[in-house]
C-alpha positions in Angstrom: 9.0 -10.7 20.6 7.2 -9.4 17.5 3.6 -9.5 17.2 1.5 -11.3 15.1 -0.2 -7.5 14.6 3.2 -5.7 13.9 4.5 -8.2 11.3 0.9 -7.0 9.4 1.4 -3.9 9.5 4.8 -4.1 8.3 3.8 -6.5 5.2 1.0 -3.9 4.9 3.8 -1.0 5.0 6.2 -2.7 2.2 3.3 -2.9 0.3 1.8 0.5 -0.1 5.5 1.8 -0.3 6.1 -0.3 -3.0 2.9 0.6 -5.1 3.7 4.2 -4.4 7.1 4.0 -5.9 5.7 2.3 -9.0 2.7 4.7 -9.4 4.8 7.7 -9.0 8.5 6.4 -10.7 7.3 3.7 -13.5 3.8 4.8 -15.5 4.8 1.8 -18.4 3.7 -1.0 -15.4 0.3 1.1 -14.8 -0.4 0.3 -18.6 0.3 -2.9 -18.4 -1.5 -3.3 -14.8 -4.7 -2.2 -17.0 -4.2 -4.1 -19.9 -3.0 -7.4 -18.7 -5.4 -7.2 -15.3 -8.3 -5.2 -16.5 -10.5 -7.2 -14.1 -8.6 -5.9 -10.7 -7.3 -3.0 -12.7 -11.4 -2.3 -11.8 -11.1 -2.8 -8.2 -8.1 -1.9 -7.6 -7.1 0.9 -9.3 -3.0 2.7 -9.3 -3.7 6.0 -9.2 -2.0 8.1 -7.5 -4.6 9.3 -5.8 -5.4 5.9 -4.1 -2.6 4.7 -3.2 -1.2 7.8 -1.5 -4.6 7.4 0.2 -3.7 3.7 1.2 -0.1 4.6 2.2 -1.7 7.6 4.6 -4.5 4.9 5.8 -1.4 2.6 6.6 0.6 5.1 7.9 -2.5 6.3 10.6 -2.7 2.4 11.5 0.9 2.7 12.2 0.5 5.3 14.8 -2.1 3.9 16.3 -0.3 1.1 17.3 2.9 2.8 18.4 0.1 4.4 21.0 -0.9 1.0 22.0 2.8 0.4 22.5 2.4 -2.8 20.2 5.3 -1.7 18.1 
């Protein structure tokens, strides 16, 4: 059985992946992230600084709960 905690991470794993591959492969959707969305463009920034931070930060929650054995 999956847990509730596992399926998270794994959404939360698709998702930096995903914004990795788009900061690092496609730069014409970052100008369009901050022209159309200047708003969250703010708070949210794709850098690629960030979100190779974020996929690190994902990747440690990852090991953390292989230790705990939840996935």
């Amino acid at each position: 059985m999956v847990n509730f905690e596992a399926i998270i991470f794994y959404l939360f794993l698709l998702d930096s992946l995903g914004a990795n591959i788009v900061v690092w492969f496609s730069p014409g959707f970052v100008k369009w992230y901050k022209k159309k969305l200047p708003s969250v463009s703010k708070h949210a920034p794709l850098t690629k600084g960030w979100v190779f931070l974020y996929l690190i930060l994902v990747l440690w929650v990852g090991c953390a709960l292989n230790r705990l054995g939840i996935i």
